[in-house]
N, C-alpha and C positions, 0 to 999 in steps of 0.2 A: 471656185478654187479656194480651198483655206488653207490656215495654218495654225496646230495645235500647242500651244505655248507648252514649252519645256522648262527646265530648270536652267537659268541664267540668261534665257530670255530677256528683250528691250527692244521695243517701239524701233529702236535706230536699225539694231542687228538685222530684223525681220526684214527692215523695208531696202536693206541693203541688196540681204539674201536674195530677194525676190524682185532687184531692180525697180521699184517703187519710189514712193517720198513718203516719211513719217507722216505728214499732213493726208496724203489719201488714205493709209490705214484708220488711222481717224476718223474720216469723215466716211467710207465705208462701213464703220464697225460702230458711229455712235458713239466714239468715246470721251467722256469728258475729263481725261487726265490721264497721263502715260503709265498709271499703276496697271500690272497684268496678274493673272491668277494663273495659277498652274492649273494643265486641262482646258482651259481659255480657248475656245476656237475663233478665231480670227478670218474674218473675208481678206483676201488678198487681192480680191478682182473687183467689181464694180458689183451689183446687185444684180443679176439677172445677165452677167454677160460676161466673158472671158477676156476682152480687150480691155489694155491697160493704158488709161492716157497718157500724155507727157506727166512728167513730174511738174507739180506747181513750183512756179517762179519764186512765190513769194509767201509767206503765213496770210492764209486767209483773214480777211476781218474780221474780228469778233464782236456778232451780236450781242453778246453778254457784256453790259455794260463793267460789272465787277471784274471781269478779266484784262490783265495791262498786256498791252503790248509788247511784244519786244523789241528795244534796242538797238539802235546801229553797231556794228562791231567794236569792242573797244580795241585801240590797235596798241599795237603788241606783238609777241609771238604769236603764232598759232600752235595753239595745245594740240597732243597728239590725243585725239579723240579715243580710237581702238582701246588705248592704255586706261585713259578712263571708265571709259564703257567698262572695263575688265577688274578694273578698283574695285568698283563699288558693285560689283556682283559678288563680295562679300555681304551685304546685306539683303538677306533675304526677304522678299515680300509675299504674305498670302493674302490674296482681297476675298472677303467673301461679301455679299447684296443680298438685302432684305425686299428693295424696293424703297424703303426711305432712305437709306444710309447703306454707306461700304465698310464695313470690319479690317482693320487692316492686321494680321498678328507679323510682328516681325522677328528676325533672330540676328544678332551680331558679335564678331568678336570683341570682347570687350577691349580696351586699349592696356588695360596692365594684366591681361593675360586671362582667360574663359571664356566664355559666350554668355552671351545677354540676351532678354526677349522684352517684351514688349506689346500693348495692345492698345488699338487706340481707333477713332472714326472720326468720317466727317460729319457735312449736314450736321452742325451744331446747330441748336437753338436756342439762339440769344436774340434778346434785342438789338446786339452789336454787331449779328454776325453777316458778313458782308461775302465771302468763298464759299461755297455750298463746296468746294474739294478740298479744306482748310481745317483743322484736327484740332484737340482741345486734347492734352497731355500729362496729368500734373506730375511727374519723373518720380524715380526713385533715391536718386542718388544727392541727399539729405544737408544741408547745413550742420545738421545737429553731430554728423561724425567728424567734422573739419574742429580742431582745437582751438583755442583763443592765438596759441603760439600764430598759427597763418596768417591769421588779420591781424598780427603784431607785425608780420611780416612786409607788409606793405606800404609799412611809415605809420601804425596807430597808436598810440598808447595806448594803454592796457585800459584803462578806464572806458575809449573809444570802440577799443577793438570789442569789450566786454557788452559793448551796445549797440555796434554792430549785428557780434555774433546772434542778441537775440532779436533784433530785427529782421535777420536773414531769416532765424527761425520762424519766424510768422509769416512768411512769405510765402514762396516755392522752392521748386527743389532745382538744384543746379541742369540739369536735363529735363527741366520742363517745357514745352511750346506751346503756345496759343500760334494759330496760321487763319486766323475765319475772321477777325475783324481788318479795321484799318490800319492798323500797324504792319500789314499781312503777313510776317514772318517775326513771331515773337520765343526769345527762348531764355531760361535762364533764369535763376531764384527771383533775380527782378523783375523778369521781361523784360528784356533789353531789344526794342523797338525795332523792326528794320525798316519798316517804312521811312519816308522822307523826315529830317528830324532827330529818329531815333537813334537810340545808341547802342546796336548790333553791332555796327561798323566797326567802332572804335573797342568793345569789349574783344574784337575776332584782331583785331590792330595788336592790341596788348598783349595776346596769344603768340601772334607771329613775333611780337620784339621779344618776349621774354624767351622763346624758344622757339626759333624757326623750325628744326627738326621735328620737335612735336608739330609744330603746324600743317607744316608736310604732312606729317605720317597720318593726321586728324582730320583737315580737310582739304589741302595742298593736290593730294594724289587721287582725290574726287573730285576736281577740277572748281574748287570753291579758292577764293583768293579774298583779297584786301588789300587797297593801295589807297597810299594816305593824297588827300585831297581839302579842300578849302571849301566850306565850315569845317566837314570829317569824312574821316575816312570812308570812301568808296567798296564797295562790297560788288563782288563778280565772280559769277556761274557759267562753266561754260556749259553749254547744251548742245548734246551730239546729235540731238534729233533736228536741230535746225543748224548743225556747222556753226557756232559762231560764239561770241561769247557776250553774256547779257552784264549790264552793271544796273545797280543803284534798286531802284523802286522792283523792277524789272527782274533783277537776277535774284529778288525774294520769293518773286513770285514764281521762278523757276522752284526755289526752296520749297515753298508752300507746294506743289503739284507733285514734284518728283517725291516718293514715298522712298526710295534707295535714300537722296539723301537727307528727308527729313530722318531717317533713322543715325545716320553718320553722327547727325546733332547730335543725337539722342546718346550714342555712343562715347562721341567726345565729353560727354557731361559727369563721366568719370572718370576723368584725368585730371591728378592735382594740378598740372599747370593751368588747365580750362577751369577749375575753381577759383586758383590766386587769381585770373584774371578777370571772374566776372567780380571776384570781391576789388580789387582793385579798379574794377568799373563802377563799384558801388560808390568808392569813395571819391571818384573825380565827376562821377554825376550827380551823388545827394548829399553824403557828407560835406564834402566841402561846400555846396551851394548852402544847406545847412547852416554850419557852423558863420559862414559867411553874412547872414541875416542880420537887419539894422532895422530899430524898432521906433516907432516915434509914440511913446509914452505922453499918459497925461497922469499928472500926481498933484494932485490937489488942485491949485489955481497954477500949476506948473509945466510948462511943456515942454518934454527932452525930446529934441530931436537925433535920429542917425546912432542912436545907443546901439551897441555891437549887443546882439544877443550871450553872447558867452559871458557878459561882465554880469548877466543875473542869474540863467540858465546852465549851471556846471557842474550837476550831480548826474550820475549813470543814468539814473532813471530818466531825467530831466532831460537829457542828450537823447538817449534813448528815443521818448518820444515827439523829439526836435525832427530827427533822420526816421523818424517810422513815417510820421503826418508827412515831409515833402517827399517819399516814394509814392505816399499816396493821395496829394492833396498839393504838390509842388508846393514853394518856395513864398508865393504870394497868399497863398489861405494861408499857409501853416504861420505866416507871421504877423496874421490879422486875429489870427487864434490866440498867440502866444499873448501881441497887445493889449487885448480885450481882458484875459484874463489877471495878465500879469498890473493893471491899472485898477481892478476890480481889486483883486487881494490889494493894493498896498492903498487902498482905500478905506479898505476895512480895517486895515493893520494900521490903519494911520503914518506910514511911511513918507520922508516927506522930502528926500533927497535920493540923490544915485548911490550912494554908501550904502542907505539903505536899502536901496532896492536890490541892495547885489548879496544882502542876506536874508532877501525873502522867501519866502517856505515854501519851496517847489511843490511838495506835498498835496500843498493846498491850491496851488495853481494850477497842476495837472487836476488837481476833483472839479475845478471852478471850469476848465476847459470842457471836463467831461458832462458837468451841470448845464453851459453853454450849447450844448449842440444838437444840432437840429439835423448832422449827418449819420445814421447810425454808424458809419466806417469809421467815424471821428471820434465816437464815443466808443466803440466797441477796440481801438485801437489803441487807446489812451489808459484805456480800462487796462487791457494785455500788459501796457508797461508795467502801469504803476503797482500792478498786483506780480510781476515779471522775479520780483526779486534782487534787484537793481538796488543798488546805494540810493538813498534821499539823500547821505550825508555831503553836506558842501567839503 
């Protein structure tokens, strides 16, 4: 007995139709993740035999060490599934297989009005990569069309926002995902983390406060949520095919498998409100840790300790590549980097107090950092700044 996947077709639908459990279509058909193709013939019965066993109790265990488990229920209401299921078959998925890899092309309405597409696979090959059903995305939808005014918008000055802006631009694009390494659910001109740690949570956090409605309408009504929690924000997926609702590690990796709403992401990543807020995620996870940095200096026979980086550090470019290095190199290299250089130049310069150090020639610090390094991202990043077009002038 089969069944030929149609248009708005889901794993849940099918197994309902045909009084089954999502878990035996599965385990029938071989599938390693709930994306379907249109045309798709599907076993509905066991291989070789018309009887259909009980529904399984519980999600089988999985041999695949890279696959997380799910979740105990988080309690709450219980989401009206059907309605979800029925959301996010706005996004449409076509899978097609090579045999190494699945194509996934998608279509969706875009949030401020047209349809959007989309192509993208799994089986990425990286040294990183840890989901063989996990996608690699770089978006379309640009830093470089967002204005300085937005990132003014968020509490930066203009000097900030100006170094910012071209930060973002070296980065990715506001709807881009990584899903294949350990972070498992990465999205967003940063990549903002969803694994344990990261900061998915809190970027989808600042979504919901600044505009619950848009949250709703973005991922609220596809059954994606966010509830504040101690370190951060909690991140939860319901999923109709097992009833229940997943959080945290767990409800990414729901993200990562369902291609519906890895698209929904992908969707929301052009919506101004989902821009101000992953910039404003930019600036409570790297700016500020940033700008925050305390240097312990040696200047001749002299040792400053705990100097606030901005008392030497405060031209565009300078900041610039303060917030470039800790997106990409955190908070502890970037200010071993800064050290090293910034003790080198006032060595040379013969600088021999804090007064002076605090009119030392960035210029020349940024070329002494880039002469320093032994990472090409550090140099090739440093390089971007200082050649970026950024004030030197203190």
């Amino acid at each position: 007995m089969t069944h030929t996947v149609r248009p708005g077709d889901t794993l849940f639908g099918i197994a309902r139709q045909y009084n089954i459990s999502v878990a035996q279509v599965r385990q029938w058909n071989n599938l390693a993740s709930d994306a379907l193709a249109l045309g798709q013939v599907l076993r509905i019965a066991p291989p070789g035999g018309t009887t259909v066993p009980p529904p399984a109790t519980s999600s089988p265990v999985a041999t695949n060490p890279s696959v997380v488990r799910p979740a105990p229920v988080v309690t709450g209401s219980t989401p009206n599934f059907n309605q979800i299921i029925a959301a996010r078959n706005v996004f449409r998925v076509a899978m097609s297989g090579n045999g190494q890899f699945n194509t996934y092309n998608v279509a969706f309405p875009m949030p401020t009005g047209g349809q959007g597409a989309a192509t993208f696979r799994d089986n990425i090959q990286s040294a990183f990569a840890i989901y063989k059903d996990g996608i690699m995305y770089p978006g379309k939808s640009s830093p470089k069309s967002v204005p300085v005014d937005a990132f003014v918008s968020v509490g930066l000055t203009t000097g900030l926002a100006r170094a910012l802006k071209v930060v973002s631009e070296n980065e990715g694009n506001f709807d881009a995902i990584n899903s294949y390494d350990k972070a498992i659910f990465s999205y967003g001109f940063i990549q903002f983390a969803g694994g344990a740690g990261g900061g998915l949570g809190q970027m989808l956090m600042n979504v919901k406060t600044r505009d619950p409605q848009v949250f709703r309408q973005l991922f609220g009504q596809y059954g994606v949520d966010v509830q504040p929690a101690s370190p951060r924000p909690t991140i939860i997926a319901a999923s109709p095919e097992a009833g229940t609702l997943l959080s945290g590690d767990n409800a990414c990796a729901y993200l990562k498998s369902n291609k519906q709403l890895t698209t929904a992401f992908i969707a929301a990543g052009f919506h101004p409100t989902v821009m101000l807020a992953q910039i404003q995620s930019a600036v409570q996870g790297y700016v500020n840790p940033a700008l925050g940095l305390k240097l312990t200096l040696q200047v001749g026979t002299q040792t400053y300790a705990n100097v606030p980086i901005t008392q030497i550090i405060r031209t565009e470019a300078g900041v610039a590549t303060l917030i470039d290095l800790t997106v990409n190199q955190w908070i502890n290299r970037t200010g071993q980097f800064f050290a090293q250089a910034i003790s080198q130049v006032a060595a040379a310069s013969r600088l021999s107090s804090l007064q002076q150090l605090s009119m030392i020639n960035e210029q020349t610090v940024l070329q002494t950092i880039i002469n320093n390094a032994t990472d090409a991202r550090v140099r090739d990043r440093t390089t971007k700044m200082l050649n970026s077009g950024l004030s030197l002038a203190k």
